[in-house]
N, C-alpha and C positions, 0 to 999 in steps of 0.2 A: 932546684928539685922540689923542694915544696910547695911551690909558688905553681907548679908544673899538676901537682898531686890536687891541689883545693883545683884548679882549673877546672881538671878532670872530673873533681867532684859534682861540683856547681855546673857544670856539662850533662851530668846524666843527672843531678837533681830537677835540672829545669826542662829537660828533653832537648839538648843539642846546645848549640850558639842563642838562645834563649836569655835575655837580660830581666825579665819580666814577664811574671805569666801570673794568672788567678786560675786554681782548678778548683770546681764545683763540686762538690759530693752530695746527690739528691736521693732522699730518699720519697718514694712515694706508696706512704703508708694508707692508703684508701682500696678500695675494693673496685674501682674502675681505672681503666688506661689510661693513658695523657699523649695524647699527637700533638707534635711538634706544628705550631702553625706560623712561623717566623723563628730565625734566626741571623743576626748581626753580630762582627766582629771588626776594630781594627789593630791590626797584627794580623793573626793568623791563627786558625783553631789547629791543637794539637791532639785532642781529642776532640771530634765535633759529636752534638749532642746529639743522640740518638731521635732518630725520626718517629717512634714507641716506645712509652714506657709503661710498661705494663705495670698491673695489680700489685701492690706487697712489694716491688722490686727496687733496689739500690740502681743507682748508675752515675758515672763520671764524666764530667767533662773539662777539658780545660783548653784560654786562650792564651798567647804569647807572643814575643814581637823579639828579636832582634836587634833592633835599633835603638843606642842606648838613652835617646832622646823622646823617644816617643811612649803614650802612653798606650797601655792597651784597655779598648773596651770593650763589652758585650753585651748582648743581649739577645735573653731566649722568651717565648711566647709557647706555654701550650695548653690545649684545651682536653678537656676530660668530657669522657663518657657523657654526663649530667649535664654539659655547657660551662661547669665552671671554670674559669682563665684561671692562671698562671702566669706573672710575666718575674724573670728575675733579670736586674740589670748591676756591673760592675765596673768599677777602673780601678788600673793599678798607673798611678801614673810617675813619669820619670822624680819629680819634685811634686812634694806633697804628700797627702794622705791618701790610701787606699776605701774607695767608696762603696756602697753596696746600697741598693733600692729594690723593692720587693712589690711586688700590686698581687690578689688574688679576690678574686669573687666571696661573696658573702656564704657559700655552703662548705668551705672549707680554714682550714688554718695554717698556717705556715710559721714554720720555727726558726729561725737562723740562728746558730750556734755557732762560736767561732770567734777569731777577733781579726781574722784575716788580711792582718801582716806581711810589710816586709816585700822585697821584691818579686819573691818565691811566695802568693798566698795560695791561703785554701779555705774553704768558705763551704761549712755545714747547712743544709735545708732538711723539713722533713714535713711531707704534705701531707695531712690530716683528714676527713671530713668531720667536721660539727657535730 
């Protein structure tokens, strides 16, 4: 029976049969949009990244996999109003440490906050300009 109940738990914590996932939390604190100009996953997006992200606005994504051997990775690209990139890249993978890589153009900043852990991460951003 309890062995039944964390099941269930770890089911709706990770979105389904989910053994590993990273979900993103971006905030994009500037005063111009960011379109989406690539996006990469292996696993499977459970949230896919919005194709606009508007001014001032929060938004979520997240990727995941199933298969209790494999790692999951991503990567999202996007570009703002001004031309400045964005790119953030992740893995969570089966053995091992959970990664994270960040690239942005020189007019803005970029924060990661977080320690994004564990098989269930989550991984803090917040896009600034200069």
């Amino acid at each position: 029976m309890a062995g039944t109940i964390v099941s269930k738990f770890l089911k709706a914590k990770s979105g389904g049969d989910v053994t590993r996932s990273v979900l993103v939390h971006f905030t994009n604190a500037t005063n111009g949009k960011l379109t989406l100009e690539s996006k990469d996953v292996s696993g499977k997006w459970l949230t896919s990244p919005p194709s606009i992200i508007q001014p001032n606005a929060h938004v979520d994504f997240k990727s995941g996999t199933s298969l209790k051997s494999a790692t999951v990775k991503g990567e999202v690209k996007y570009r703002a109003d001004g031309g400045d990139d964005v790119t953030l890249k992740w893995g969570n993978p089966a053995i091992g440490y959970n990664w994270y890589e960040q690239w942005h153009s020189s007019g803005v900043r970029l924060q990661r906050d977080g320690e994004g852990k564990g098989s269930y991460a989550e991984i803090n951003y917040k896009l600034e300009k200069t």
